[in-house]
N, C-alpha and C positions, 0 to 999 in steps of 0.2 A: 559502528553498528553493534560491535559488541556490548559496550554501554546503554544504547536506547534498547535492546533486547534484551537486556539485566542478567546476562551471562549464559542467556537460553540459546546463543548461535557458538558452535564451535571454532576455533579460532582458523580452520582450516577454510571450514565457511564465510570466516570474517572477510579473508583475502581474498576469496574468489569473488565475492557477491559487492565487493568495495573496488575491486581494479573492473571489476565488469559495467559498475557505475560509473566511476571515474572515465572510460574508454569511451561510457554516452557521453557524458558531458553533464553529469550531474553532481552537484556541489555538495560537500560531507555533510552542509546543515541541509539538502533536499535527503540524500542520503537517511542522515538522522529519521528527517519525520516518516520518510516513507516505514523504514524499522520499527518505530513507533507504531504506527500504522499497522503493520503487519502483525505486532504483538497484539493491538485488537483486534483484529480478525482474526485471529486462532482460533477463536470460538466458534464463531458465525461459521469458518469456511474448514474446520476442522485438518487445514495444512498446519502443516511445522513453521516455523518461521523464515526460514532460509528459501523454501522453496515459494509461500505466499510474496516474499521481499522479489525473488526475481522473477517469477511474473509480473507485478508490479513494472520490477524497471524494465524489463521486455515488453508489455505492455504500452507502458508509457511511451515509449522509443517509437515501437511501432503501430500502434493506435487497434494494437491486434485484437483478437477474439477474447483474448484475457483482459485487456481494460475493460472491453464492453462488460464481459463479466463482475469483473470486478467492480464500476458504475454501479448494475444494478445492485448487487448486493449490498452495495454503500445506500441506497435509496436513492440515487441521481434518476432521472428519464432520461430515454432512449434519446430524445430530440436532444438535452444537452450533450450526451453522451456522443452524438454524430456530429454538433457543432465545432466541438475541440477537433481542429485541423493540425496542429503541430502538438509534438512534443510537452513546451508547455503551456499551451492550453490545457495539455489534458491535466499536467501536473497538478497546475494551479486549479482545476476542477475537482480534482481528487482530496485535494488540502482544504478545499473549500467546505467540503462534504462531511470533512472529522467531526467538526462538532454537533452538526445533528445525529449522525454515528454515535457518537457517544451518549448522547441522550438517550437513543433507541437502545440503547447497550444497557443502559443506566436501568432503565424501564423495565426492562428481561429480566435483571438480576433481580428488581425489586417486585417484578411478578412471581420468581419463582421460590422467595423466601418467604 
């Protein structure tokens, strides 16, 4: 996590947010992109990264009020957003979603220059 966050998570953070992943049942390279993940939304959702990473993996886990959040703000609908029934469902909804993310990311940056 510390690598996909290019050394912006403390390594106190690294351990807690990696065994808390690990203890879901998510794999270092699901891990990875979620990190990944997180470092683009810093912007959008104006969190740090450690604490957008574990909502994510609390989220995902439990399909809670922060995935939904987290959905919309990726651009997903509601109706996909209540289809993902497990885990990963939602995962793979979430990963599905980066690269119009990043477009929309893309767009911002080149609106505001």
């Amino acid at each position: 996590t510390q690598e996909a966050g290019k050394g912006m998570i403390s390594m106190a953070d690294t351990v807690k947010i990696a065994g808390d992943a690990l203890l879901r049942n998510f794999s270092p390279e699901q891990l990875y992109n979620l990190t990944s993940l997180a470092e683009m939304l810093e912007n959008v959702t104006g969190k740090a990264i450690p604490e957008s990473l574990d909502e994510m993996i609390i989220g995902i886990t439990r399909g809670s009020r922060a995935f939904l959040s987290l959905g919309i703000q990726m651009g997903i609908s509601r109706t996909k957003l209540d289809e993902a029934k497990t885990a990963m469902d939602r995962y793979n909804l979430i990963i599905s979603a980066i690269p119009t993310l990043q477009q929309r990311l893309g767009e911002t940056v080149h609106a505001k220059s």
